[in-house]
C-alpha positions in Angstrom: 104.8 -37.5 117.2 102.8 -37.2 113.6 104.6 -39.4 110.9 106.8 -41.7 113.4 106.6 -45.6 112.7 106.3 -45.7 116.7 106.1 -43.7 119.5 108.9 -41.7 120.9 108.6 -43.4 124.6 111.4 -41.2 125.7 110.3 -38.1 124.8 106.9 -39.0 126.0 108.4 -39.9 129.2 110.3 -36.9 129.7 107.6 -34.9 129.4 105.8 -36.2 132.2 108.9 -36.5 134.2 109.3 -32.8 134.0 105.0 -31.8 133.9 105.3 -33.8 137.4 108.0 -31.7 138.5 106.0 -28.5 138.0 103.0 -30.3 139.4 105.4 -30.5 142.9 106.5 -26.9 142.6 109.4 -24.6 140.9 111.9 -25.5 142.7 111.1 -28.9 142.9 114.2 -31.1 141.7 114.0 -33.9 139.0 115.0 -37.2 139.9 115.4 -40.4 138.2 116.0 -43.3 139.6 117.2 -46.9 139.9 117.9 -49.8 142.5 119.7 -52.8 141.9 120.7 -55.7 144.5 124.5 -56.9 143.7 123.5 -60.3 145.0 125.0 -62.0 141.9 126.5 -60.9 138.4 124.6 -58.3 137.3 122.7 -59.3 134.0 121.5 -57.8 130.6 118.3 -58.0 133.0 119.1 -56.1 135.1 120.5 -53.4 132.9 117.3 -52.6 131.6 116.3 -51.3 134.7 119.7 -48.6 134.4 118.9 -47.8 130.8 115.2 -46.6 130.8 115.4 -44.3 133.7 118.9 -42.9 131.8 117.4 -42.2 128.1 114.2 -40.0 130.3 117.4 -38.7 132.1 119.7 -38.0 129.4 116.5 -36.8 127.3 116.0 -33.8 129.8 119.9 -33.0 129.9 119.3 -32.6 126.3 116.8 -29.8 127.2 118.9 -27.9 129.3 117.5 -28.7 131.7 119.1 -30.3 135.5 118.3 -34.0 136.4 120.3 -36.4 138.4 119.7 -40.1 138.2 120.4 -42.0 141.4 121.5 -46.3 141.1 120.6 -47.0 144.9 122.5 -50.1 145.5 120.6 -52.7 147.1 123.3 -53.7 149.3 121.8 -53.9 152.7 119.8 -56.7 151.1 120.4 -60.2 152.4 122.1 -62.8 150.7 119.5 -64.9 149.2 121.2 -67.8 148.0 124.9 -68.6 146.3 124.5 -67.9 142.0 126.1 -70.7 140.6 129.1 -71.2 139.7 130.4 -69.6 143.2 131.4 -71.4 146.1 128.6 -73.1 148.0 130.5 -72.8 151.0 129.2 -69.3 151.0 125.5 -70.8 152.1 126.5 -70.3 155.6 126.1 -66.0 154.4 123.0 -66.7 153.5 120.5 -63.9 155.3 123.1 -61.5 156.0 123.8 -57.7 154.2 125.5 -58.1 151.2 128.3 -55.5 152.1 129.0 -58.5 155.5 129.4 -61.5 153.1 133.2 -61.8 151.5 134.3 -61.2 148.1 133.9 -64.9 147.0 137.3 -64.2 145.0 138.9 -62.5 147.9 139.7 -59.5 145.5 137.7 -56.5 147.3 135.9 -55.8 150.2 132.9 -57.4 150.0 130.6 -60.0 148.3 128.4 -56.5 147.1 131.5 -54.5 145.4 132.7 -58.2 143.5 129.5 -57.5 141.4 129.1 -53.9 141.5 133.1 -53.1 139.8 132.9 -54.6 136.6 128.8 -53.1 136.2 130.3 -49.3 136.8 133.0 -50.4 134.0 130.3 -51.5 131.7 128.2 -48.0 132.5 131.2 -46.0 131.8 131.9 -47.6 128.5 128.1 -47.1 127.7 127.9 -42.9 128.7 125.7 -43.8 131.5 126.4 -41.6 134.0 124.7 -42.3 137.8 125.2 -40.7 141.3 125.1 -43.6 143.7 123.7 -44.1 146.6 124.5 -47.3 149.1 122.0 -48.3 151.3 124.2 -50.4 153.7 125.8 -46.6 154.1 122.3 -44.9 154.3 121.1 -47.3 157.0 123.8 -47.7 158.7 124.4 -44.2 159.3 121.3 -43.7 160.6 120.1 -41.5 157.9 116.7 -43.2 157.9 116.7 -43.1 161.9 113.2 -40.9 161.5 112.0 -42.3 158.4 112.2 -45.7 160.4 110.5 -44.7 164.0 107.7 -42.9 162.1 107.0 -46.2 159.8 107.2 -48.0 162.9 104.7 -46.0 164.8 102.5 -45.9 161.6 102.4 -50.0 161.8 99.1 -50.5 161.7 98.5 -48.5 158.9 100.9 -49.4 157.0 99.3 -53.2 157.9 96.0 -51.6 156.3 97.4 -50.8 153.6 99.2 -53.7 152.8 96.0 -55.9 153.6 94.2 -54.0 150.7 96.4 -55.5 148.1 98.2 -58.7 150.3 98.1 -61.8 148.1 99.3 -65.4 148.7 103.0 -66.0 150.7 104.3 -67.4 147.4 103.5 -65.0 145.2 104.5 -62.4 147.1 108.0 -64.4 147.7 108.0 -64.2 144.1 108.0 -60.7 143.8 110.4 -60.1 146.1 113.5 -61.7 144.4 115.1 -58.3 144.0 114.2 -57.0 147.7 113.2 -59.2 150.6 109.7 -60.1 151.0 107.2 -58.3 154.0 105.6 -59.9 156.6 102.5 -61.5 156.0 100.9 -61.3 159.9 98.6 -58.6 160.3 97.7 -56.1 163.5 99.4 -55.5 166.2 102.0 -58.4 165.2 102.7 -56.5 162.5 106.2 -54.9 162.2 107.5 -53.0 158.9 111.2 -53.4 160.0 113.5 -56.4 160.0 116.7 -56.2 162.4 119.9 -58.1 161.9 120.8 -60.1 164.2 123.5 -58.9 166.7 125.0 -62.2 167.0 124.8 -64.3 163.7 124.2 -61.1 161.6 121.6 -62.4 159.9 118.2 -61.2 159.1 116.6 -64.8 160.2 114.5 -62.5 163.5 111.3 -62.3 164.4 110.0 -58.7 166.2 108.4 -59.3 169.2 107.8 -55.4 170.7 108.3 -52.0 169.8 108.2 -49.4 172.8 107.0 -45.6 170.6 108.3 -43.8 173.5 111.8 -45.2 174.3 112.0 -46.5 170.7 113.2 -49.9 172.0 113.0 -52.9 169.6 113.1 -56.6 170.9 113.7 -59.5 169.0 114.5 -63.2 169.0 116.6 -64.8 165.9 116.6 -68.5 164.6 120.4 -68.8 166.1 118.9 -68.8 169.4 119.8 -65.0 170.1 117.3 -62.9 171.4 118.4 -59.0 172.0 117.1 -55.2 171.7 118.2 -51.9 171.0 116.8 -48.2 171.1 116.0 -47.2 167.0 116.0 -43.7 167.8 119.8 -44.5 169.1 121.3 -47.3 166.8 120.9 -49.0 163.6 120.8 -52.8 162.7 118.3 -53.6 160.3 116.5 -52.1 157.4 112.9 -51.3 155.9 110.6 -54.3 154.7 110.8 -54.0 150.8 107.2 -52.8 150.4 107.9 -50.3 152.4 111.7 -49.2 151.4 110.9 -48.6 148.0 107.9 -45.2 149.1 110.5 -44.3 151.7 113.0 -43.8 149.5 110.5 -42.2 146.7 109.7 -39.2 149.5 113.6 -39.0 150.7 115.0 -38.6 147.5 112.5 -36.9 146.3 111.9 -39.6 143.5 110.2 -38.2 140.3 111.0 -41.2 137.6 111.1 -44.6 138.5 111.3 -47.8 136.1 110.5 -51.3 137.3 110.1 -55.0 136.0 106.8 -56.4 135.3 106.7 -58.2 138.8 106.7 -54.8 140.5 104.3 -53.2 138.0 100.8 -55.6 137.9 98.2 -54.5 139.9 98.5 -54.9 143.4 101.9 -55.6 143.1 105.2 -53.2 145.1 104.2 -50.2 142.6 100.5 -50.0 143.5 101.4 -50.4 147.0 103.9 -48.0 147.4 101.7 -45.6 145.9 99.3 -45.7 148.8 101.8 -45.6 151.2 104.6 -42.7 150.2 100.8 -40.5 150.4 99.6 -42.0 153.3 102.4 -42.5 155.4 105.5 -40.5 154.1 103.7 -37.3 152.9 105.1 -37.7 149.6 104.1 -38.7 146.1 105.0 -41.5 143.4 107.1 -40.7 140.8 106.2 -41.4 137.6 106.8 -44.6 136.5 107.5 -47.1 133.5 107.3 -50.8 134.1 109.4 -52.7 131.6 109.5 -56.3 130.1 112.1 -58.6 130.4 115.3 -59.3 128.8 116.7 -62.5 127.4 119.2 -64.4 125.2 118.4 -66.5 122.0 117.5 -70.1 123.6 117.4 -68.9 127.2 114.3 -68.2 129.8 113.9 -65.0 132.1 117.3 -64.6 133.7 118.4 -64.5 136.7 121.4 -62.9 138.6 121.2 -65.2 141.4 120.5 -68.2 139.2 123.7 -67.3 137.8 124.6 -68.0 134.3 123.3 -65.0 132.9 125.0 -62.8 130.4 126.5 -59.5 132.1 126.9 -55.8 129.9 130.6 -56.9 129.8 130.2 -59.8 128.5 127.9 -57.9 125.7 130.4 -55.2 125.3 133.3 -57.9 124.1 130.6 -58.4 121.1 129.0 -55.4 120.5 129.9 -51.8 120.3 128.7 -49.5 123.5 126.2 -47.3 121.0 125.1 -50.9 119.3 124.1 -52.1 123.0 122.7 -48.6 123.8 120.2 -48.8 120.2 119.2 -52.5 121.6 117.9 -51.0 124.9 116.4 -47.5 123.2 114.5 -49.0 120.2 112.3 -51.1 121.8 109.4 -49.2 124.4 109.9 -50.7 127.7 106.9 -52.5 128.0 108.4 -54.9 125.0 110.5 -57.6 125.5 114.4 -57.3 124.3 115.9 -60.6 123.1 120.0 -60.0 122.9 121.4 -62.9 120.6 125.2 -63.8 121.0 124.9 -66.5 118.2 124.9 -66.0 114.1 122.5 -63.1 114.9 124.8 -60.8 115.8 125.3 -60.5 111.8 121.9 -59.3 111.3 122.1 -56.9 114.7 124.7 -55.2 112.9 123.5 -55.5 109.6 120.4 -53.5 110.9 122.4 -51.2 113.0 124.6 -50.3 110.1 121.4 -49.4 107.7 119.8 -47.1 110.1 123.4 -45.3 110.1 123.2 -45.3 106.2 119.8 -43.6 106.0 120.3 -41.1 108.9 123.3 -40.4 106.6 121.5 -39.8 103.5 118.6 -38.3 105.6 116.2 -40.8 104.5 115.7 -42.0 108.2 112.2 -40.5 109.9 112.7 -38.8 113.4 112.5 -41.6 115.1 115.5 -43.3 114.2 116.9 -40.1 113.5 116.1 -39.9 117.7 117.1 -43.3 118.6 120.4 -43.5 116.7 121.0 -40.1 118.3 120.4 -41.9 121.7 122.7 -44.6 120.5 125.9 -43.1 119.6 126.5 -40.9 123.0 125.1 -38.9 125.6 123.7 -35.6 126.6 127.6 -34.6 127.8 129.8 -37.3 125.4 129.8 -39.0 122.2 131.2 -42.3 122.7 134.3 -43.6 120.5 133.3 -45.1 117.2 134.9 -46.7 114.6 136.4 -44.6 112.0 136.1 -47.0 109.0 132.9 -48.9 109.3 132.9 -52.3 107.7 130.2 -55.3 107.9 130.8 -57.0 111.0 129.9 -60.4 109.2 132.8 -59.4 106.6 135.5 -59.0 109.8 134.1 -61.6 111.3 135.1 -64.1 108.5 138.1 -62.6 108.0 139.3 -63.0 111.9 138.2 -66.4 111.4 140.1 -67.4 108.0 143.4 -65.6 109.3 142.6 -66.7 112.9 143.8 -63.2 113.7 146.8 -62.6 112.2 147.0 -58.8 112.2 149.2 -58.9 109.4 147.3 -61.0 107.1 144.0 -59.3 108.2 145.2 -55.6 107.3 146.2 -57.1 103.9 142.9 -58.8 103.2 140.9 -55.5 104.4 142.7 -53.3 102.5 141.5 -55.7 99.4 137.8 -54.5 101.0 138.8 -51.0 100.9 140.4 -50.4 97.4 138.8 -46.8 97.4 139.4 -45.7 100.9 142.4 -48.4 101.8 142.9 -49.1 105.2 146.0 -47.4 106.6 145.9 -49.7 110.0 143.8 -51.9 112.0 143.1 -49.5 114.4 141.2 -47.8 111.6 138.5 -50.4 111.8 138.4 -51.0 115.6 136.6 -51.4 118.1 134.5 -53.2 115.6 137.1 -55.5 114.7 138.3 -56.6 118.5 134.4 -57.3 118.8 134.0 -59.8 116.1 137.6 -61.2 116.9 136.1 -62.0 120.5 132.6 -63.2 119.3 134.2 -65.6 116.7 136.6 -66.7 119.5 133.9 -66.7 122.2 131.0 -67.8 120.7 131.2 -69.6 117.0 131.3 -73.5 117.8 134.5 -74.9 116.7 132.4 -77.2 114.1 131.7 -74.1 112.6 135.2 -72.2 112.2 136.9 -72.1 109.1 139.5 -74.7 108.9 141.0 -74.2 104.6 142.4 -77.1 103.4 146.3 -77.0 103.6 146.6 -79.0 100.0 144.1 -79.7 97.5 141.5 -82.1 97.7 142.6 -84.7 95.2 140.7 -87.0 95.5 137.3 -84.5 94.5 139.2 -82.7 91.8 140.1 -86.0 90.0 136.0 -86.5 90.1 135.6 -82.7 88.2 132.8 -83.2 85.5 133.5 -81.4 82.6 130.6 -79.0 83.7 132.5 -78.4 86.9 136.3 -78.2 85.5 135.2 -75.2 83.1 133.4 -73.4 86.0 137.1 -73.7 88.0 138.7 -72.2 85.0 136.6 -69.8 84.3 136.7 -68.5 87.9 140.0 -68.5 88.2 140.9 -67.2 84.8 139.1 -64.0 86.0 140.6 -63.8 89.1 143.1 -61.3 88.0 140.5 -59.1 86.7 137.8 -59.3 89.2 140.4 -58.9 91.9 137.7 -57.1 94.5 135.1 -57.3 96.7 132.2 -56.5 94.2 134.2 -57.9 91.6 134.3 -61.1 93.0 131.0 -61.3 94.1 129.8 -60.5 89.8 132.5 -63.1 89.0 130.7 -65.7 91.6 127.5 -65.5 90.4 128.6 -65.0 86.3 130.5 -68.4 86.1 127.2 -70.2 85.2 125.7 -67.2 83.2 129.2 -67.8 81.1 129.0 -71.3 80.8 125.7 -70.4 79.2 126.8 -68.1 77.1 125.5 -64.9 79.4 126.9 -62.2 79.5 127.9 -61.9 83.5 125.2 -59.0 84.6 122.6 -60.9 82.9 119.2 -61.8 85.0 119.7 -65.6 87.0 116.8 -67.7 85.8 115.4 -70.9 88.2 118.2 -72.8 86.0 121.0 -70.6 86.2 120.3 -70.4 90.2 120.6 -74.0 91.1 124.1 -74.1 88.6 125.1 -70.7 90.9 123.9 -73.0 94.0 126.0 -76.1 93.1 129.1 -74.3 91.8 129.5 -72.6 95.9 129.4 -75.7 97.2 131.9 -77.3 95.1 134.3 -74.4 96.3 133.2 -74.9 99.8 133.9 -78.5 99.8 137.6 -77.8 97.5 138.3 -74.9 99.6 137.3 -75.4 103.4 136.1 -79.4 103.4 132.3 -78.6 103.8 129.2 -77.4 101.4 128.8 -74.1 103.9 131.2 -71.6 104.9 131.4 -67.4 104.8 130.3 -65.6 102.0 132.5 -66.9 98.8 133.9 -63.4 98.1 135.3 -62.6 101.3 136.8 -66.0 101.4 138.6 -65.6 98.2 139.9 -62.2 99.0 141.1 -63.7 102.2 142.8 -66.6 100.7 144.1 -64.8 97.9 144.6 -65.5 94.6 147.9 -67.7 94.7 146.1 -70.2 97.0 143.3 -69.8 95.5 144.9 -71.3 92.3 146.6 -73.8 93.8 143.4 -75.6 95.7 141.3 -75.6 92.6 144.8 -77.0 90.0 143.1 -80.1 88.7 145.9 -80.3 86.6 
């Protein structure tokens, strides 16, 4: 798009999405689509992966036009290993479906739905609306019965393929930390399908045959068990990874598909897949977007089954749903996103807040005209919003000073609000619950506002003269500065005065370091250290009275 600072990726996207669509025939559907294994909480990661599919979605909904967007839970996945943090007593699950382990809390029905319930809670607060698909139900149910036999009896091909592109057992282990990895033996050993045990239930089996006409499967398993069954009859295992993923493209008739960078190098499940939903399943690839990774200020790649890892609830007590949306649609997929939950969060909104200021004044080109449009709801909804936007840095100190009094909070944010004055709390929430959580959650306690309870004596019997006429000047014009912007000009004038300035006059090098040295004097009198929040929305949160009492050097 001519005159955007980058390219619209979602637009871009959609546009292929729908020119591949056409390519496949009128009456061809369009699907997007996404797969995530509830092995462990499910991460800022993995949410990525849920968010790029769903802006190509949402941006064809916004064109009138029909697209679903399918979450295929991984569930029929094995248990890989216990996150931590959760019970190791679970180890002796490992290798078994996801939907056959326990709940590790013993509050639903199995180790899958404890980590799939609070995701669909976070998609619902974020407008992301999925059909789901489970493939414990979709195996189970024999729905891939003939998808199965035929990749069975296409073996050997399917081996070919796989040999064209088959790297090192580790690497390939690597990739498959979201799936399970294939078999590495080639020819007639060869099998694309790994049964569950009838006896342990796990997935620790080795193939030894596989009858075409009778359909009969033998196998022996690590427990000692060795068994078979018809898999034109009965179902008890699933699809190698490599060769799940292009089965489920042609099924579901799959024409968008995002994926992490370990899927998307060359040679890698993408390129392989590619080959083999032509070659084997008569159908073609979708069109695809590989994307980078996600992480959090200090913090490596993260991991769900590493445990550990930040969840979209967990982001949601901090930042608003359309905040956590524009963090996942500004950036092009192929960039990495870096969610901070640390003194950052001040700038997030800061920025978040200006791009909502110029769309406002139309200053804002079409891109963030496009994200922030992205951002605030969906194709179908608009998602709540607070009515009376304030800085979240400004509620966040306040929260802190008042340690969330609700009383005391309304009273110091209707001092922020002298034009428009804050008629309740609720006025300035959700915001306000998020930076009462992230202050509660996430500021060290070295770092919360503790204000002195009497005056510091001993410091204000030390005063210079220098220092005892900059306390009576400030609080002199207390009465008549008695507001935000007010006290901000009053803050910075004190020196200009002593000077004999007039109060809007420009801060030389000189008057800088006086401005410098006068806040931390009142950060040491008022809260016992040089740093704190910003001075004006400390005073307005103290209020005058105290403010007159813990600066008397009287």
């Amino acid at each position: 798009m001519a005159g955007v600072k980058q390219g619209d990726w979602v637009v871009a996207a959609a546009d292929q999405v729908i020119a591949e669509g056409k390519r496949r025939g009128p009456d061809s559907p369009l699907v997007c689509a996404s797969g995530i294994s509830p092995s462990g909480p499910i991460h800022l990661g993995n949410l990525r992966e849920i968010m790029v599919p769903h802006f190509v979605a949402d941006e064809i909904r916004r064109r009138g036009l029909e697209c679903k967007h399918v979450l295929s839970w991984d569930d029929y996945d094995r248990l890989r290993k216990v996150p931590a943090g959760l019970p190791a007593s679970f180890a002796e699950h490992i290798g078994r479906p996801l939907t056959s382990v326990p709940d590790p809390c013993g509050e639903h029905s199995s180790w899958a739905e404890h980590f799939k319930i609070p995701f669909r809670a976070a998609l619902a607060e974020l407008g992301v609306e999925v059909t789901e698909i489970s493939q414990t139900q979709m195996y189970t149910s024999g729905a891939y019965r003939e998808q199965i036999l035929h990749a069975m009896r296409s073996r050997e091909k399917i081996d070919d393929v796989l040999g064209r592109y088959r790297t090192a057992k580790k690497a390939e282990v690597a990739e498959a930390e979201e799936g399970d990895s294939d078999e590495e033996s080639a020819g007639s050993s060869y099998y694309p399908y790994k049964p569950y045990c009838a006896a342990c239930g796990r997935d620790t089996t080795t193939v030894s045959s596989f009858e075409e006409t009778t359909t009969e499967i033998r196998y022996s398993c690590q427990c000692g068990h060795q068994d078979g069954f018809a898999l034109g009859q009965a179902d008890g295992g699933k699809l190698v990874w490599k060769v799940d993923w292009p089965m489920r493209w042609a099924y579901e008739g799959v024409t968008f598909e995002a994926g992490g960078v370990d899927h998307s190098s060359p040679g890698s499940s993408f390129t392989v897949g590619s080959q083999l939903v032509r070659e084997i399943f008569d159908g073609q690839p979708p069109s695809y977007l590989g994307y980078s990774f996600v992480g959090i200020s200090g913090a490596a790649k993260m991991s769900g089954s590493a445990g550990g890892a930040p969840t979209p609830a967990d982001a949601l007590q901090i930042l608003e749903a359309p905040l956590l949306r524009w963090v996942y649609a500004r950036r092009k997929p192929n960039q990495a996103i870096t969610v901070a939950f640390d003194q950052e969060v001040n700038r997030l909104y800061d920025e978040w807040d200006a791009v909502g200021r110029r769309v406002a004044a139309g200053l804002a080109d079409d891109w963030e005209q496009s994200v922030r449009a992205r951002s605030v709801g969906s194709a179908t909804r608009p998602l709540p919003a607070t009515v009376q936007v304030l800085p979240f840095r400004t509620l966040a100190s306040v929260v802190d000073i008042t340690t969330g009094h609700d009383e005391q909070t309304l009273r110091i944010l209707r001092d922020f609000t002298v034009d428009e004055p804050l008629a309740s709390l609720d006025q300035a929430r959700p915001r306000l619950d998020r930076a009462q959580a992230w202050v509660n959650g996430h500021v060290p306690a070295e770092e919360r506002t503790q204000v002195r309870t009497e005056p510091d004596r001993e410091r204000l019997d030390r005063l210079s003269p220098t220092e005892r006429e900059a306390l009576k000047l400030l609080v002199d014009g207390l009465e008549e500065h008695w507001s935000l912007p007010g006290l901000t000009s009053l803050l910075y004038g004190v020196p200009k005065l002593q000077a004999g300035l007039a109060l809007d006059a420009p801060a030389s090098p000189e008057l800088k370091t006086a401005q410098r040295a006068l806040f931390s004097l009142l950060y040491t009198l008022l809260v016992g250290r040089d740093t704190g929040p910003r001075l004006p929305t400390l005073l307005l949160a103290l209020g005058a009275d105290r403010i007159r009492r813990l600066l008397s050097f009287a």
